[in-house]
PyMOL CGO cylinders between C-alpha atoms (Angstrom):
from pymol import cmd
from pymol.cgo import CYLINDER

trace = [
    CYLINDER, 17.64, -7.53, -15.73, 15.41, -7.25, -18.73, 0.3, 1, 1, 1, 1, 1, 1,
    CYLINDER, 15.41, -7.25, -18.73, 15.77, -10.23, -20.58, 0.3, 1, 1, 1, 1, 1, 1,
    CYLINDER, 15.77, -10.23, -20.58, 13.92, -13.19, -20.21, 0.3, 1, 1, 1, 1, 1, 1,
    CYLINDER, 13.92, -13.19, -20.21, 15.09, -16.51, -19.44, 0.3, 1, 1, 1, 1, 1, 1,
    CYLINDER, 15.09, -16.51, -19.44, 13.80, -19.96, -18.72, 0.3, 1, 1, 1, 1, 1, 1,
    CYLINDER, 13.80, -19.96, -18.72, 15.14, -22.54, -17.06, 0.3, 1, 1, 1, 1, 1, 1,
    CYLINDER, 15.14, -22.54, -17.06, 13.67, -26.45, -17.45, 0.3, 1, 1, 1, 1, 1, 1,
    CYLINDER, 13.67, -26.45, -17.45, 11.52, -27.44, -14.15, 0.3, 1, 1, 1, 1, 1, 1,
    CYLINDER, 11.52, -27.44, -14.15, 14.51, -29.86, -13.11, 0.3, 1, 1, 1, 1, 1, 1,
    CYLINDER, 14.51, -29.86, -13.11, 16.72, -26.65, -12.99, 0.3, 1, 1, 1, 1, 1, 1,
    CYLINDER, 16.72, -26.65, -12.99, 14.26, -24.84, -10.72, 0.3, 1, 1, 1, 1, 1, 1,
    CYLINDER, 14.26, -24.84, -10.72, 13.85, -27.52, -8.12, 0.3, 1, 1, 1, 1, 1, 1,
    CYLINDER, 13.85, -27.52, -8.12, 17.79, -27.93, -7.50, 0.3, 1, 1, 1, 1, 1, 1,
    CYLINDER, 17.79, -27.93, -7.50, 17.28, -23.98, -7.43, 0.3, 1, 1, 1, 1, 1, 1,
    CYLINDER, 17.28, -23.98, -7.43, 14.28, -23.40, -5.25, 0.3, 1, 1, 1, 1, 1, 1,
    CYLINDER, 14.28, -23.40, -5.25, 12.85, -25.46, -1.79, 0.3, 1, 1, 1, 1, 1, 1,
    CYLINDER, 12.85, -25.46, -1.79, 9.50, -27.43, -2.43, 0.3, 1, 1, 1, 1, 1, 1,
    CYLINDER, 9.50, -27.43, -2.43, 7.71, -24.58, -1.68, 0.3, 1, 1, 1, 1, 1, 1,
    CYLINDER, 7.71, -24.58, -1.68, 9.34, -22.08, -3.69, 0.3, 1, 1, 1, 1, 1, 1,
    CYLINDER, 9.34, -22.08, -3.69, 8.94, -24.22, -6.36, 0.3, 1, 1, 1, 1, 1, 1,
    CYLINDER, 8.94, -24.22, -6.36, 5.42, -24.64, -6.19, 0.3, 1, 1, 1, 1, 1, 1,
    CYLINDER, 5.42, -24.64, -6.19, 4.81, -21.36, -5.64, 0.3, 1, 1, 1, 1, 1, 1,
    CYLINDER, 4.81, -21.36, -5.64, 6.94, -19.38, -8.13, 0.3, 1, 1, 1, 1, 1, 1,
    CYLINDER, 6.94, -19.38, -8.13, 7.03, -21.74, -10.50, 0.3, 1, 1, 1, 1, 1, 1,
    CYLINDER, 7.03, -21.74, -10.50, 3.47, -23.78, -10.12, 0.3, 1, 1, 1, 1, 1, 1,
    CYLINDER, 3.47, -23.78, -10.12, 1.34, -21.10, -9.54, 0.3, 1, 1, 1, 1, 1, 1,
    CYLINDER, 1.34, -21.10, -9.54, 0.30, -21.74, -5.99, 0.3, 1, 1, 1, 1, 1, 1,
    CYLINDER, 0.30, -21.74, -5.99, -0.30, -19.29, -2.60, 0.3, 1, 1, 1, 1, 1, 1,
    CYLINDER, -0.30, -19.29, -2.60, 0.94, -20.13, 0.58, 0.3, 1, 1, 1, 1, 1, 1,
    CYLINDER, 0.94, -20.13, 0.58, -1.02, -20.36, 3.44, 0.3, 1, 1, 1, 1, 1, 1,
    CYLINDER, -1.02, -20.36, 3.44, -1.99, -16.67, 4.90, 0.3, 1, 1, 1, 1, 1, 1,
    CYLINDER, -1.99, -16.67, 4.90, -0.04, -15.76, 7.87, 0.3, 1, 1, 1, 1, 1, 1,
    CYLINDER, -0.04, -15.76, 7.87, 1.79, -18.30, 7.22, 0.3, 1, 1, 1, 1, 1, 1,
    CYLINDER, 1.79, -18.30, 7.22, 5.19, -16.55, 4.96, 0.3, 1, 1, 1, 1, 1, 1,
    CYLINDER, 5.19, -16.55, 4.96, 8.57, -15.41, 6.23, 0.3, 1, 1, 1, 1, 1, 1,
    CYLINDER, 8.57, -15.41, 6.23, 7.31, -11.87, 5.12, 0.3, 1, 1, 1, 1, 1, 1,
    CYLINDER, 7.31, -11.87, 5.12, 3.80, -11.55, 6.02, 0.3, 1, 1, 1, 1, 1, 1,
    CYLINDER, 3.80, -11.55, 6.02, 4.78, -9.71, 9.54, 0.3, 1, 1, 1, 1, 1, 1,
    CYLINDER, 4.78, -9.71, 9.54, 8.29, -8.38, 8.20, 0.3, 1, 1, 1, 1, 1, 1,
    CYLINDER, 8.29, -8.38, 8.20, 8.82, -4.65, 8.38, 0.3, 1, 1, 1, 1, 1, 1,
    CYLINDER, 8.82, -4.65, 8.38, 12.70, -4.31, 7.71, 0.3, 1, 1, 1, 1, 1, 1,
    CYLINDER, 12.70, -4.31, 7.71, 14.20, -1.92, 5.62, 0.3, 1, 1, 1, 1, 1, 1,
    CYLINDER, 14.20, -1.92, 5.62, 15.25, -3.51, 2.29, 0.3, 1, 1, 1, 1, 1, 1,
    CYLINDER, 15.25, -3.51, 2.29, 14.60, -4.26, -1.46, 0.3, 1, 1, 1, 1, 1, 1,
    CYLINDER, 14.60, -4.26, -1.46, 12.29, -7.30, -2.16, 0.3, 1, 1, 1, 1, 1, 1,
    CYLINDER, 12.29, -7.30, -2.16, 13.59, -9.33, -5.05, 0.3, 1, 1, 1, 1, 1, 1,
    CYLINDER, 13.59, -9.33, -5.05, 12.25, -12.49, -7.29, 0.3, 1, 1, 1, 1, 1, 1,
    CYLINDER, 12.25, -12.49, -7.29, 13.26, -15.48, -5.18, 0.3, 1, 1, 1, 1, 1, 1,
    CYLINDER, 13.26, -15.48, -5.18, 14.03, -17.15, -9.42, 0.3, 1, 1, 1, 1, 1, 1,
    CYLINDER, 14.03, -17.15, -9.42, 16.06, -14.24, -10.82, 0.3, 1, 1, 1, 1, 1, 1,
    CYLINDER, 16.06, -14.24, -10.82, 16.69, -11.74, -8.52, 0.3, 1, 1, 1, 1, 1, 1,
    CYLINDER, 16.69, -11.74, -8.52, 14.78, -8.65, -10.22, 0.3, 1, 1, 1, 1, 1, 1,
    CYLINDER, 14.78, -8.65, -10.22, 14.05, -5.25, -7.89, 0.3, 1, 1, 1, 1, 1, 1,
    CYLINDER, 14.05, -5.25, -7.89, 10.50, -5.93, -7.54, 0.3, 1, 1, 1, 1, 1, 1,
    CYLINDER, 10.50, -5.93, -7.54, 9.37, -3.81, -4.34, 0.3, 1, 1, 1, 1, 1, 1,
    CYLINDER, 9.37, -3.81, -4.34, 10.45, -1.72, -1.95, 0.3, 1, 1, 1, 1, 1, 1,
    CYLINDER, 10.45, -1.72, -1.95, 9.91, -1.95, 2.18, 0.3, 1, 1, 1, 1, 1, 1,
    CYLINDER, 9.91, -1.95, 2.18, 8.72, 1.67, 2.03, 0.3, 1, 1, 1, 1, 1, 1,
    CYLINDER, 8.72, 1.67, 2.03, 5.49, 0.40, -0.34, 0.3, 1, 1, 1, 1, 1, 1,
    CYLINDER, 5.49, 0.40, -0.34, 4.73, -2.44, 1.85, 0.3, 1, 1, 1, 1, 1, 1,
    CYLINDER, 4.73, -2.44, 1.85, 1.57, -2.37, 4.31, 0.3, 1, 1, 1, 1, 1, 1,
    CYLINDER, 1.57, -2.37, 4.31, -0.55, -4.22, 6.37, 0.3, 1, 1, 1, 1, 1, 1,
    CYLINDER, -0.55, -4.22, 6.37, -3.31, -5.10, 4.64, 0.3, 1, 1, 1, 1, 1, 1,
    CYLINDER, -3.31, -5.10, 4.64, -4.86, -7.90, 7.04, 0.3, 1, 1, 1, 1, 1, 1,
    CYLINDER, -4.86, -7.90, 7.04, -4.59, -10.41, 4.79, 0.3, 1, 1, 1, 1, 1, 1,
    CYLINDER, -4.59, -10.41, 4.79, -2.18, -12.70, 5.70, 0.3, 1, 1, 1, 1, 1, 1,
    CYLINDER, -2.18, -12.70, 5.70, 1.01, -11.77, 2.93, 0.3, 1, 1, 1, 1, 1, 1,
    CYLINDER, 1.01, -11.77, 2.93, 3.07, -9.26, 1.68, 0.3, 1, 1, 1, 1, 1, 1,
    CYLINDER, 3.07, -9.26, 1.68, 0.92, -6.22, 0.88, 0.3, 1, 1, 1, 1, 1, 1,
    CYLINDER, 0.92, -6.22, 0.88, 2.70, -3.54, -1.15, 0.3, 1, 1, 1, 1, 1, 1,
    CYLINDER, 2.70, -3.54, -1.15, 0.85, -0.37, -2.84, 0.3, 1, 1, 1, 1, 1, 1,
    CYLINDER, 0.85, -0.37, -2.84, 3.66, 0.10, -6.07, 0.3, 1, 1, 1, 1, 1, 1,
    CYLINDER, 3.66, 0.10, -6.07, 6.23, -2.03, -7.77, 0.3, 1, 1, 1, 1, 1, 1,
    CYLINDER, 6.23, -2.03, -7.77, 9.96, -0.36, -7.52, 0.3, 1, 1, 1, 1, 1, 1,
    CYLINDER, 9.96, -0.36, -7.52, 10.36, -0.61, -10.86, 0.3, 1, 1, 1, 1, 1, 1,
    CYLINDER, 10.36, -0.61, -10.86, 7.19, -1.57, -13.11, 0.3, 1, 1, 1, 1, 1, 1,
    CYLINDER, 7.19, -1.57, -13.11, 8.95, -2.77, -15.88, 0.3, 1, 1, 1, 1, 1, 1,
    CYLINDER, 8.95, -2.77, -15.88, 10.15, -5.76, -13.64, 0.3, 1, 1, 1, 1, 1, 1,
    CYLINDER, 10.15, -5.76, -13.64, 6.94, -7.08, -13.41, 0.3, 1, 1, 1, 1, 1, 1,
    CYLINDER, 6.94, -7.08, -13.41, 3.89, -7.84, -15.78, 0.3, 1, 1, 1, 1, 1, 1,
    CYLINDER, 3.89, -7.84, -15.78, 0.23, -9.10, -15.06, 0.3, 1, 1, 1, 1, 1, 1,
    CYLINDER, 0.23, -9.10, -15.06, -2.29, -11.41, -16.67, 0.3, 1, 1, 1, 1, 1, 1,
    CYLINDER, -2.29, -11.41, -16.67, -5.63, -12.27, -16.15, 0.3, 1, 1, 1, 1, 1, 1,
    CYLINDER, -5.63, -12.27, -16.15, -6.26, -15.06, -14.17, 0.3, 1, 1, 1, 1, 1, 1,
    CYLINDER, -6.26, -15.06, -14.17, -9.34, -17.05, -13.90, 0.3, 1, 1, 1, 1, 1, 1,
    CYLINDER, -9.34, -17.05, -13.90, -8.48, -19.62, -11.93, 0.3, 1, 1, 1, 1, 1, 1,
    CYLINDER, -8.48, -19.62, -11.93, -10.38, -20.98, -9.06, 0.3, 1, 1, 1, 1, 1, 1,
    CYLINDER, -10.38, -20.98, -9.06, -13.84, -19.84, -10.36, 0.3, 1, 1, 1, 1, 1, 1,
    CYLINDER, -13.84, -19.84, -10.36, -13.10, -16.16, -9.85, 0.3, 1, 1, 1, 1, 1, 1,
    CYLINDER, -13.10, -16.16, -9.85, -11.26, -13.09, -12.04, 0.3, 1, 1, 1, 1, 1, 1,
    CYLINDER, -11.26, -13.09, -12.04, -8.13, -11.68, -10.44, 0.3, 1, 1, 1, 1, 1, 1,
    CYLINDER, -8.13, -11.68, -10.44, -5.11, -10.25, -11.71, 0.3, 1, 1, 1, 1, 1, 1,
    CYLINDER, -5.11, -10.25, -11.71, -1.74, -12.40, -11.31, 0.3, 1, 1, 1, 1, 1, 1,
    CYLINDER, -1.74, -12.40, -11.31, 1.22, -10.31, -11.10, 0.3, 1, 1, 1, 1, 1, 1,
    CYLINDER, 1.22, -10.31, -11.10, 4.81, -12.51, -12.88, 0.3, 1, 1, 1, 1, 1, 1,
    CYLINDER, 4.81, -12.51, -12.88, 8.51, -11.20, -12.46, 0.3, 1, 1, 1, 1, 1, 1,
    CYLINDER, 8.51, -11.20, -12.46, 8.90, -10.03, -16.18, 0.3, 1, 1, 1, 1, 1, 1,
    CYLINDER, 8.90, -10.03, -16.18, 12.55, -11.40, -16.34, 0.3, 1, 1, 1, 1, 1, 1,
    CYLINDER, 12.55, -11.40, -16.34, 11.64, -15.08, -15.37, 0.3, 1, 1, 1, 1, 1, 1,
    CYLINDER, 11.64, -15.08, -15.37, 7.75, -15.50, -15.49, 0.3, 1, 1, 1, 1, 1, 1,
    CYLINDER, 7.75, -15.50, -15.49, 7.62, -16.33, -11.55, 0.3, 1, 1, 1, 1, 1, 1,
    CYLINDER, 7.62, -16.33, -11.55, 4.30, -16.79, -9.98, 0.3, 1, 1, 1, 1, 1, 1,
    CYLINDER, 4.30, -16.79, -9.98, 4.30, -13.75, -7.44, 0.3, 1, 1, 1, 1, 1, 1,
    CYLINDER, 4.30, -13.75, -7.44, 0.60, -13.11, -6.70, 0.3, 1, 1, 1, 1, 1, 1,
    CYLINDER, 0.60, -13.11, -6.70, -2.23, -11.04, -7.59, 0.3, 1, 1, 1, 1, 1, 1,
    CYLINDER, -2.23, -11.04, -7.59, -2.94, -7.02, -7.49, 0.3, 1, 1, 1, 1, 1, 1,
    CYLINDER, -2.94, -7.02, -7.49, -6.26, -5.82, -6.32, 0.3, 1, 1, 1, 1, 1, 1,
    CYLINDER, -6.26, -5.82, -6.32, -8.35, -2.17, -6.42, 0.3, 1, 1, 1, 1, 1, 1,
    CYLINDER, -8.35, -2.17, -6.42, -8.04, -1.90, -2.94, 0.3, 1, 1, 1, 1, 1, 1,
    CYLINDER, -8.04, -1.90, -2.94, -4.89, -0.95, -1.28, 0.3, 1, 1, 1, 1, 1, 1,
    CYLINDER, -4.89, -0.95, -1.28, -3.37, 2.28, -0.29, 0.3, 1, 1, 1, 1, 1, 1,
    CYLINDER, -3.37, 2.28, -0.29, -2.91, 6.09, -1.88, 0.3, 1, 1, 1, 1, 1, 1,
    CYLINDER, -2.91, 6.09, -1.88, -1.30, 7.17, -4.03, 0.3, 1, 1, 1, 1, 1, 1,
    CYLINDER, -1.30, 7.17, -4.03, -2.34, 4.02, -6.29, 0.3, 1, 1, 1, 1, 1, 1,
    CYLINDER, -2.34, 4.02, -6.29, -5.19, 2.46, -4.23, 0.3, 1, 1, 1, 1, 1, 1,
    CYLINDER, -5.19, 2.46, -4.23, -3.47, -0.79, -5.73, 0.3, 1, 1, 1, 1, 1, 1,
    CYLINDER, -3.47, -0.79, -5.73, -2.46, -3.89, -2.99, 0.3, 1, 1, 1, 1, 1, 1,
    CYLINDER, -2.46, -3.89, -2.99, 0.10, -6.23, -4.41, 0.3, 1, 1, 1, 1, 1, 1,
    CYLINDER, 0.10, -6.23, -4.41, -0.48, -9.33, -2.54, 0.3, 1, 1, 1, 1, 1, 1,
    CYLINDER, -0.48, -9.33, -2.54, 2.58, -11.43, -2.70, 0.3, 1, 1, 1, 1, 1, 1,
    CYLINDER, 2.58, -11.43, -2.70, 3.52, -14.63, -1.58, 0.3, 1, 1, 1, 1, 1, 1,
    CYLINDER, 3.52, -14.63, -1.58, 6.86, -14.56, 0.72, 0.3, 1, 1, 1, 1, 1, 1,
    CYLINDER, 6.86, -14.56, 0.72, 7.72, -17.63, -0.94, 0.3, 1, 1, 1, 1, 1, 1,
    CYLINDER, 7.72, -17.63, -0.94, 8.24, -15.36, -4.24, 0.3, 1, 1, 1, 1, 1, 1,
    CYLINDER, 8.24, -15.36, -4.24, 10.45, -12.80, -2.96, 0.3, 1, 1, 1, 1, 1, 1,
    CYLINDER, 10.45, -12.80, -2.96, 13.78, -12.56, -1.40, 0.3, 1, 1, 1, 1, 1, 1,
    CYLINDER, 13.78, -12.56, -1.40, 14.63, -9.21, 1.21, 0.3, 1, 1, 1, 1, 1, 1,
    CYLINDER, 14.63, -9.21, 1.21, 17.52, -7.94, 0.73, 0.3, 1, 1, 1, 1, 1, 1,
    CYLINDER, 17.52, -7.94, 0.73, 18.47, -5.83, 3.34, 0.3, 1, 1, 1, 1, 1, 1,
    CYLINDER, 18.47, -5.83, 3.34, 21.51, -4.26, 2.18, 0.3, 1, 1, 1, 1, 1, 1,
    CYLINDER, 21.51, -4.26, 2.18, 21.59, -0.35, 1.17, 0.3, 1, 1, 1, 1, 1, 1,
]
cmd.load_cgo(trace, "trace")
């Protein structure tokens, strides 16, 4: 998937639960410790919970301590683009599915090697797929 699309915000909500919704779509976090994939270490492909892009992969993911979805490297990097973000009285960079413009969270300088990048993403964002 490489194309964008857009939906209205009445198409999203018969889409997505509240929270989805106001995550993906809003720009909001949930709660740390507080997503269906936080604590999840299952095999599997994590996709946008909007489109459905590849976005990353269970063997990238870490514990990080901080509550979500930690993740040194995108599967693919051309599913996914990043802004800068000043929200919230601080700089940070937002990371977007590239196909749909969902709100996935925010990459930071200090996660793992090879990339020493942490993707923290919201569970509310992403969809496992656990299939091979």
């Amino acid at each position: 998937m490489t194309d964008k699309f857009e939906k209205t915000d009445a198409e999203w909500q018969k889409q997505l639960t509240p929270e989805q919704f106001q995550v993906a779509r809003k720009k909001g976090t949930e709660r740390a410790f507080s997503g269906k994939y936080w604590n999840c270490w299952q095999d599997g492909e994590y996709k946008c919970i909007c489109c459905g892009s590849k976005l990353f992969s269970s063997s990238t993911k870490f514990d990080a301590g901080c509550g979500w979805p930690s993740f040194w490297a995108p599967s693919d990097q051309s599913n996914i683009e990043t802004h800068d973000d000043y929200s919230h009285g601080m700089h940070r960079i937002e990371v977007l599915c590239k196909t749909c413009g969902a709100h996935l969270g925010h990459v930071f300088e200090d996660g793992l090697q090879p990339t020493n990048l942490r993707y923290c993403i919201n569970s509310a964002s992403i969809d496992l797929d656990e299939s091979p």
